[in-house]
N, C-alpha and C positions, 0 to 999 in steps of 0.2 A: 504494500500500500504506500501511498505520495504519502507523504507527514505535510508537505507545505499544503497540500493540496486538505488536508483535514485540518490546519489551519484558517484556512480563511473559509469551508465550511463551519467551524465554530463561529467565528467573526461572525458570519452571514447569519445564523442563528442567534446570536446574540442582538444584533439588529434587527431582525424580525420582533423577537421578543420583547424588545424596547419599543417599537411602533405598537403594539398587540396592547404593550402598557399604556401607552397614551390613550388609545381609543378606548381601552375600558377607564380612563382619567375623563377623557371628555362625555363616553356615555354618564357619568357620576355627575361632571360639573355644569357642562351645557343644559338652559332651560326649555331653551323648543324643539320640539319634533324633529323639525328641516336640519335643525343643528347637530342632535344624537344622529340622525339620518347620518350626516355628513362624515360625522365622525367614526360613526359605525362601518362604511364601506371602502371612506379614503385610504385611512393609514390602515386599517387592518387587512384590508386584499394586499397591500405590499408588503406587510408583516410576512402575511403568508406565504408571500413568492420568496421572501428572503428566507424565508425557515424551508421551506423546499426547498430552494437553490444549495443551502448549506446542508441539509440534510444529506442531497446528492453527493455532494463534494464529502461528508464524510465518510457516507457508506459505501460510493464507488463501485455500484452496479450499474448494470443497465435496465435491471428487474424493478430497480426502487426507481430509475430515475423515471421509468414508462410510468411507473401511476404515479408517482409526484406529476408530470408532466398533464396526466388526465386530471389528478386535482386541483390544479392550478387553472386549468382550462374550465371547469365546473364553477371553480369560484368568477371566474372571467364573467360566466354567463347567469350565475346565479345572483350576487350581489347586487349589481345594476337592476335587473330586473323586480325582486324582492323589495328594494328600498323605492323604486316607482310606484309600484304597486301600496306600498305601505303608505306615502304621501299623498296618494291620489285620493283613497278611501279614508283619511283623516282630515284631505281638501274636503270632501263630498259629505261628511257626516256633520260638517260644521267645526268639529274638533281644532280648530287650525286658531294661531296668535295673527290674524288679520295685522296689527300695528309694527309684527314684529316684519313681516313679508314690505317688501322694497318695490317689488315689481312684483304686480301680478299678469303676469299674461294669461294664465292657463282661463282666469274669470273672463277678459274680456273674449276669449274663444267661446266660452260655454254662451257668452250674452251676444255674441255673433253668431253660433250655431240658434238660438233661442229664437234668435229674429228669423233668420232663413227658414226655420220650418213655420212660425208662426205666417212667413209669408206664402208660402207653398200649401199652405192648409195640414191644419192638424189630422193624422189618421187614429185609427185604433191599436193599427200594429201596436205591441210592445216593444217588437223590433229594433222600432223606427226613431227609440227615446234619445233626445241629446246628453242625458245621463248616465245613461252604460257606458 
């Protein structure tokens, strides 16, 4: 086995671990939603890619680095997706700090779709709702 190369997978692991810490510092400290969001997906998916990365570098397969490589790729697509989903339906329930949001676009989309169907005629579909 490399020793330098099990070197700086420590490193890389140690760095991971220190980003992993922050985002559970800002899930604790941050007061809004969008903010824990924030914190929860930034620095912790690179946490992960850095403790993967090191992980590889210590173990020095090709067995470990194929599923590091699929977990990594998982967090890729699961993170982004989960944390949209999670802000959309705390937009949508009312849950949301309105003073605290700077820009809202996503409202005036909802009061731009609002008007279009109002102009096109309301159906019954449930389908057809600007809400889903």
């Amino acid at each position: 086995m490399i020793v330098w190369l099990q070197l700086v997978g420590v490193c890389l692991i140690t760095a991971g671990v220190a980003l992993t810490f922050f985002t559970a510092l800002g899930m604790l400290r941050l007061g809004s939603l969008f903010s824990r969001m924030h914190a929860s997906t930034k620095p912790q998916v690179l946490g992960l890619v850095l403790m993967c990365a090191g992980l590889a570098c210590v173990m020095q397969s090709t067995h470990v680095a194929a599923t590091l490589v699929l977990v990594v790729m998982m967090q890729f697509v699961v993170a982004p997706i989960s944390a949209h989903m999670l802000g959309r339906a705390t937009y949508r329930l009312g849950q949301t700090d309105y003073e605290a949001i700077v820009v809202d676009e996503y409202a005036e989309d909802l009061e731009r779709a609002r008007q279009q169907v109002a102009q096109n005629g309301s159906s019954d579909d449930p389908s057809s709702s600007v809400d889903r």
